[in-house]
C-alpha positions in Angstrom: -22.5 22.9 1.4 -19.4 23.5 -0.5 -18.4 22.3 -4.0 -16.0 19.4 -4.3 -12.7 20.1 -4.9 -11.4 18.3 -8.3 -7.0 18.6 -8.7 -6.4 18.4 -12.3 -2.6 17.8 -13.1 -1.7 17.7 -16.4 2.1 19.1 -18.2 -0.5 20.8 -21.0 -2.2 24.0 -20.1 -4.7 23.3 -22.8 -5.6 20.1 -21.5 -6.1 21.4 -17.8 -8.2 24.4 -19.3 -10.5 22.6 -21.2 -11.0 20.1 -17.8 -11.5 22.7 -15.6 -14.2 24.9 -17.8 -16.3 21.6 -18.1 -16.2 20.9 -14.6 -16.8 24.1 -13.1 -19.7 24.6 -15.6 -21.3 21.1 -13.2 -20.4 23.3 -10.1 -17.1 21.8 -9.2 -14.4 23.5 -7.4 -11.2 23.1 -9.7 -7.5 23.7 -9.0 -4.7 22.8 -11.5 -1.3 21.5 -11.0 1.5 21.4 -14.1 3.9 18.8 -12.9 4.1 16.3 -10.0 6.0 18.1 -6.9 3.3 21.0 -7.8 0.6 18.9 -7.3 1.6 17.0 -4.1 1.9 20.9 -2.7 -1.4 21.3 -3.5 -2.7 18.0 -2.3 -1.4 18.8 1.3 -2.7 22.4 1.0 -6.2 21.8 -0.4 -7.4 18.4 0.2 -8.8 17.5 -3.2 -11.8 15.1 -2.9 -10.7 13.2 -6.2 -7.5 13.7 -8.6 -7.4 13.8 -11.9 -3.4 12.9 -12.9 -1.9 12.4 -16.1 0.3 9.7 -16.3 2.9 11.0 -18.9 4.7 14.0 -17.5 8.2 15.4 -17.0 10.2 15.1 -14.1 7.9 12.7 -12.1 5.0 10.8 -13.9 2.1 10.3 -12.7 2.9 6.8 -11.2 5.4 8.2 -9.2 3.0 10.8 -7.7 0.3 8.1 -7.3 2.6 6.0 -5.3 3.6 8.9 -3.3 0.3 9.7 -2.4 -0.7 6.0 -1.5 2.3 6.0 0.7 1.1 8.5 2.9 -1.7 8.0 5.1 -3.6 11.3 4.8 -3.7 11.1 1.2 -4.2 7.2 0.5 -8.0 7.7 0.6 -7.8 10.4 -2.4 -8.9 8.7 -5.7 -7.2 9.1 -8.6 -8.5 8.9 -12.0 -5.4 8.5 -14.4 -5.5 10.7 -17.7 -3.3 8.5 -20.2 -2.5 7.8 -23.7 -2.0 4.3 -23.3 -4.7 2.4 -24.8 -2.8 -1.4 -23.8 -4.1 -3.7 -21.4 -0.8 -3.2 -19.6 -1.0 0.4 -19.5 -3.9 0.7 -17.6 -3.3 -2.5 -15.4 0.0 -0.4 -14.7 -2.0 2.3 -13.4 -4.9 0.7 -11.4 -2.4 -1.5 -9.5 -0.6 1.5 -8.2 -4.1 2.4 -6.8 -5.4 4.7 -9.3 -9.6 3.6 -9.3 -10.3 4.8 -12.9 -8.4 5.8 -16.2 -9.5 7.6 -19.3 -7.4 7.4 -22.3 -6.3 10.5 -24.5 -8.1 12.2 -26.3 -9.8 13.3 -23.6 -14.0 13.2 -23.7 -15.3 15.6 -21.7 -18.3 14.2 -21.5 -17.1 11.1 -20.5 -14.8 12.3 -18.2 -17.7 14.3 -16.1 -19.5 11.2 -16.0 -16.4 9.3 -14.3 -16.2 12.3 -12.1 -19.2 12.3 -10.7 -19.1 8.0 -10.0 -16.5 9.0 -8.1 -17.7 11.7 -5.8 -20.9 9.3 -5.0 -18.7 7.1 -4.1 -16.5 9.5 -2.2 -19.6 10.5 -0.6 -20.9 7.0 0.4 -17.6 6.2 2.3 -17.8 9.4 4.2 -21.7 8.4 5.2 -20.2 4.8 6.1 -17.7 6.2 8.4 -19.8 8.6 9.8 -22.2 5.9 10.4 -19.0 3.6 11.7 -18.1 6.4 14.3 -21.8 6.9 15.3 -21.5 2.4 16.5 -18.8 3.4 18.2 -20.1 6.0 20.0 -23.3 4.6 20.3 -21.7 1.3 21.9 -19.5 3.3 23.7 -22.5 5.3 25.4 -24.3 1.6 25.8 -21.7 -0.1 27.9 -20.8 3.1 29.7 -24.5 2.9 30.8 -24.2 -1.1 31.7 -21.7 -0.5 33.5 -23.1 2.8 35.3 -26.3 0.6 36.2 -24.4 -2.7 37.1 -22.3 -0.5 39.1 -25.6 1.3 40.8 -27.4 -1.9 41.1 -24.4 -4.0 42.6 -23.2 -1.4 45.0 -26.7 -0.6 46.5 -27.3 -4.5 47.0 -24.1 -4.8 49.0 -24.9 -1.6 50.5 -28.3 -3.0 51.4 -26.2 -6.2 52.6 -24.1 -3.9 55.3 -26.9 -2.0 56.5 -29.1 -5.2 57.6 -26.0 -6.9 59.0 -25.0 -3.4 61.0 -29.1 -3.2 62.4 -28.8 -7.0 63.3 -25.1 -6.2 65.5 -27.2 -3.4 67.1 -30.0 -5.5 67.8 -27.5 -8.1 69.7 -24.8 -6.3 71.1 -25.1 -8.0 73.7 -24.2 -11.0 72.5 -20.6 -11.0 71.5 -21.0 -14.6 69.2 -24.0 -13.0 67.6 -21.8 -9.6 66.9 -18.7 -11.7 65.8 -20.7 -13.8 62.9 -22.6 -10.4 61.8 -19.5 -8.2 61.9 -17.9 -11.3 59.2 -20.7 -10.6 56.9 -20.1 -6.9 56.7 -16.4 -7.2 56.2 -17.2 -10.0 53.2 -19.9 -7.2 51.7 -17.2 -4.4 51.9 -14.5 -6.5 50.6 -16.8 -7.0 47.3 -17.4 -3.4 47.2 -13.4 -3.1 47.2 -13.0 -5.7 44.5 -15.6 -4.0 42.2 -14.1 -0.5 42.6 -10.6 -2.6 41.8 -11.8 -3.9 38.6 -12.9 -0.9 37.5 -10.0 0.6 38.2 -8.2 -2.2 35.6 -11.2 -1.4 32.6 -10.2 2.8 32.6 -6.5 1.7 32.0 -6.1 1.2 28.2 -2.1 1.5 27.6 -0.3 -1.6 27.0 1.7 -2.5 30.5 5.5 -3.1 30.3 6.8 -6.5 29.1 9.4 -8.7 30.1 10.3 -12.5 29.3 8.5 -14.8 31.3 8.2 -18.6 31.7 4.9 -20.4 30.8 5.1 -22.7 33.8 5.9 -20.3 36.0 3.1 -18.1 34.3 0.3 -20.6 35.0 1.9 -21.8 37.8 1.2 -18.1 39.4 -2.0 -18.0 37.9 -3.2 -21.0 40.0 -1.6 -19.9 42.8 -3.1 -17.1 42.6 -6.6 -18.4 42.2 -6.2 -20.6 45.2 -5.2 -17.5 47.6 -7.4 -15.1 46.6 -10.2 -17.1 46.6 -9.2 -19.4 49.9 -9.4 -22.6 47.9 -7.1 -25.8 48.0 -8.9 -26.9 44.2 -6.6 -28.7 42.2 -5.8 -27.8 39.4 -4.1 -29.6 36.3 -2.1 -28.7 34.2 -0.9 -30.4 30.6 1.9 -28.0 28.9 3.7 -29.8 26.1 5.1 -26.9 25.4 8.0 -26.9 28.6 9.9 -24.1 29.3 8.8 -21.8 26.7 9.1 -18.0 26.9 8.0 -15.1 25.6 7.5 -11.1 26.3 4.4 -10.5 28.7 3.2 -9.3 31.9 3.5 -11.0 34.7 0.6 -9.3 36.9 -1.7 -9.0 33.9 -1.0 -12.8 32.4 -1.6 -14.4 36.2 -4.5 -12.3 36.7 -6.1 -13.4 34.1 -5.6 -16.9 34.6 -7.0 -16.6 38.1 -10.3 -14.6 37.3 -10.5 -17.8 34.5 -10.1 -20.2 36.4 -12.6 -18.7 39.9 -15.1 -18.9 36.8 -14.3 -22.3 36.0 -15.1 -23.4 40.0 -18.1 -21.5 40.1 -19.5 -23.3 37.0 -19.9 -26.2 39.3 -22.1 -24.6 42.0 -24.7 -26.7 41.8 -23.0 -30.2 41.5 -21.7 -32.0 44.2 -17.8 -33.6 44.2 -14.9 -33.0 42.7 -14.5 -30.1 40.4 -12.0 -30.7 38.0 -10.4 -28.2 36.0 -8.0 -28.4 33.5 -5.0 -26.6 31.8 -4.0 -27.4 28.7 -1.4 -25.3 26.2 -0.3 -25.3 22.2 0.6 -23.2 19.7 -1.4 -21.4 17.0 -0.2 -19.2 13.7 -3.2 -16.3 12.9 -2.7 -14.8 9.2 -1.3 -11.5 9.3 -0.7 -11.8 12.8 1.9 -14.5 13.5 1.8 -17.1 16.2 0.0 -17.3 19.8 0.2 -18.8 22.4 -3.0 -21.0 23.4 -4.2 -21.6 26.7 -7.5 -23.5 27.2 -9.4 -23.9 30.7 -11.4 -26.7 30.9 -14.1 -26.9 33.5 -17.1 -29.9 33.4 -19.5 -27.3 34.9 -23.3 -26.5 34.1 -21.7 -24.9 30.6 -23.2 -21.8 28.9 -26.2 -20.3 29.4 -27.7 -19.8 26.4 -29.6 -16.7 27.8 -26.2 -15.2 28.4 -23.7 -16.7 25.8 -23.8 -13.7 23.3 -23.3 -11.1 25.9 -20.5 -13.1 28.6 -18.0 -10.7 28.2 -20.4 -7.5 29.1 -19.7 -6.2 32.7 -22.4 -7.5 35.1 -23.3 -10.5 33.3 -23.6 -13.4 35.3 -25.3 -16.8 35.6 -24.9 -16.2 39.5 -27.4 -15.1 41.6 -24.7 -14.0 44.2 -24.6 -10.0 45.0 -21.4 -8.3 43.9 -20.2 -10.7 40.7 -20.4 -10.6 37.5 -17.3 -8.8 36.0 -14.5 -11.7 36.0 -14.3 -12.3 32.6 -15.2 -8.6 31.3 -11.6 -7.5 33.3 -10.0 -10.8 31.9 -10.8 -10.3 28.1 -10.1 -6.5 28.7 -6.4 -7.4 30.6 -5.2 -9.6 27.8 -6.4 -7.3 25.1 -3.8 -4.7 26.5 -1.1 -7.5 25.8 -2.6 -8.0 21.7 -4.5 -11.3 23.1 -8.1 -12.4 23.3 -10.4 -14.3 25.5 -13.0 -17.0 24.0 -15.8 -19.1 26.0 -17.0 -22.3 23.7 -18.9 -25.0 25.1 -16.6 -28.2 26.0 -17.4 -31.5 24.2 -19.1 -33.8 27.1 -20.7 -31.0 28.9 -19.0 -27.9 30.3 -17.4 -24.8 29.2 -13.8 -23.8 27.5 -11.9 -20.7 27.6 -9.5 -20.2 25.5 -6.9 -17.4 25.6 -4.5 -16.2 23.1 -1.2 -14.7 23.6 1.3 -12.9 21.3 4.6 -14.8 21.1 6.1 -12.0 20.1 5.2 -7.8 20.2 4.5 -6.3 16.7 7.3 -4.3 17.1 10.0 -6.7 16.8 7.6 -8.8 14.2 8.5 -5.8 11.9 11.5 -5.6 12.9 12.2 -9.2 12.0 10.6 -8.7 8.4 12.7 -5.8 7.4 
């Protein structure tokens, strides 16, 4: 494993020399720098795993270089330790709030100064196991959902496969009798129209890139979401809808936005398959401000359905994850909370107050973009 690389950047020779011998003698790798643009080269050349920059130099300071550093993203991570001869309070608060981690004050003990040295590579080396380790979840979660999916997909497609195969045997059994044929034949083409759909939602998950915006209407947004709900599904279920906020609009995607709404709301009726009646769902609208974010939009879908299933609340969003025993379901919500987190939204299920379940989706009122835009 190769040394760490220590940048030493100090205006005096004699300083940098007596650094570097005591910290190759511990089996460091040390370059030297003699003024600030020098050792901003050498940063982008070598990659230093820590600095050590003196703050009082000619030309540009230290600060100066610190800042510089901080401002670019391949170097932010870099600590600096800042060499100074201020002893103040202010001094070093001066330094550390620039992002400098450490300071040792002139004259410089060597001893000392290894110690701080090597607190600094331990921690350097701790945040590069924590990353590592980060990347690893990743890829590990990654490899866990690609296999959910893989086995939902397997398991889902064989059943309806299964499905078409005994309704083909039973139209061979009675082809001679054309009612017989006609009710058989409606089966197979529901079965292959769920294979379709699955293959179509799949589809949605691979695409990641945010699709194109324009302004659109929030009741003409839900309105299109329930429409669309009630024609793809066949269903004439009211739906109602409480928007205080009127005509308001904002950047979005049409397709995306009502297809959402729709695959909500199909989840909504279903959560009242075992309850006979009316099944009364419910839009209602409002505003939100997230720190650091700005403000949302808030849509909440209210069903009075069966509500959560606790064996299934933690994992809701997962493909394949259903409280329905139907063949072929399961990943409405995983393309819904996928869709809208293309736009810079999200999708929440809480239980309603009463009995019954909530979604609740957020939406962007405006892109990042143009919030940054309206900052500066």
């Amino acid at each position: 494993m190769a040394a760490p690389t220590i940048l030493v950047v100090d205006d005096q020779p004699i300083n940098v020399q007596l650094l570097k011998r005591k910290l190759e003698r511990d089996g460091l790798r040390v370059i030297a720098a003699y003024n600030g643009l020098e050792a901003l080269e050498l940063v982008k050349k070598d990659k230093p795993e820590l600095i050590l920059l003196d703050v009082m130099m000619p030309d540009m300071d230290g600060i100066e270089v610190c800042q510089r550093l901080q401002a670019d993203e391949q170097t932010r991570g870099i600590p600096i330790i800042f060499i100074t001869a201020r002893s103040s309070k202010e001094g070093k608060i001066e330094g550390l709030s620039v992002g400098a981690v450490d300071y040792i004050t002139k004259p410089i003990d060597l001893d000392e100064t290894l110690a701080r040295v090597q607190t600094q590579l331990r921690v350097v080396a701790v945040n590069r196991e924590m990353v590592e380790l980060q990347r690893r979840l990743v890829e590990a979660r990654r490899s866990a959902t690609i296999g959910a999916v893989t086995q939902g997909i397997a398991h889902n497609l064989n059943n309806l496969l299964g499905v078409v195969i005994g309704y083909l045997d039973l139209i061979k059994a009675y082809y001679d009798k054309p009612e017989q044929v006609k009710k058989n034949a409606v089966h197979v083409e529901e079965a292959v129209q769920r294979i379709v759909s699955i293959i179509k939602q799949l589809s949605s998950l691979v695409v990641k890139s945010r699709p194109p915006l324009t302004k659109g209407s929030l009741p003409r947004l839900l309105g299109g979401g329930v429409l669309r709900f009630q024609s793809e599904n066949k269903l004439t279920a009211p739906v109602t809808i409480e928007n205080p906020l009127g005509e308001l609009t904002f950047d979005t995607n049409y397709e995306v936005f009502e297809e959402v709404v729709s695959k909500i709301l199909i989840n909504a009726w279903e959560a009242y398959d075992h309850k006979p009646g009316d099944r009364p769902i419910t839009i209602r609208t409002g505003l939100i401000e997230k720190p650091d974010e700005g403000k949302f939009l808030e849509v909440r879908i209210e069903d009075q359905g069966r509500g959560l299933d606790p064996s299934i609340r933690d994992h809701i969003f997962e493909p394949f994850i259903s409280s329905k025993h139907t063949v072929g379901v399961g990943m409405g919500l995983t393309v819904a909370r996928h869709a809208l987190r293309n736009l810079g939204g999200e999708v929440a299920m809480v239980d309603r107050p009463g009995g019954g379940a909530v979604a609740i989706l957020h939406h962007p009122l405006e892109s990042k973009r143009n919030r940054k835009a309206a900052d500066e």
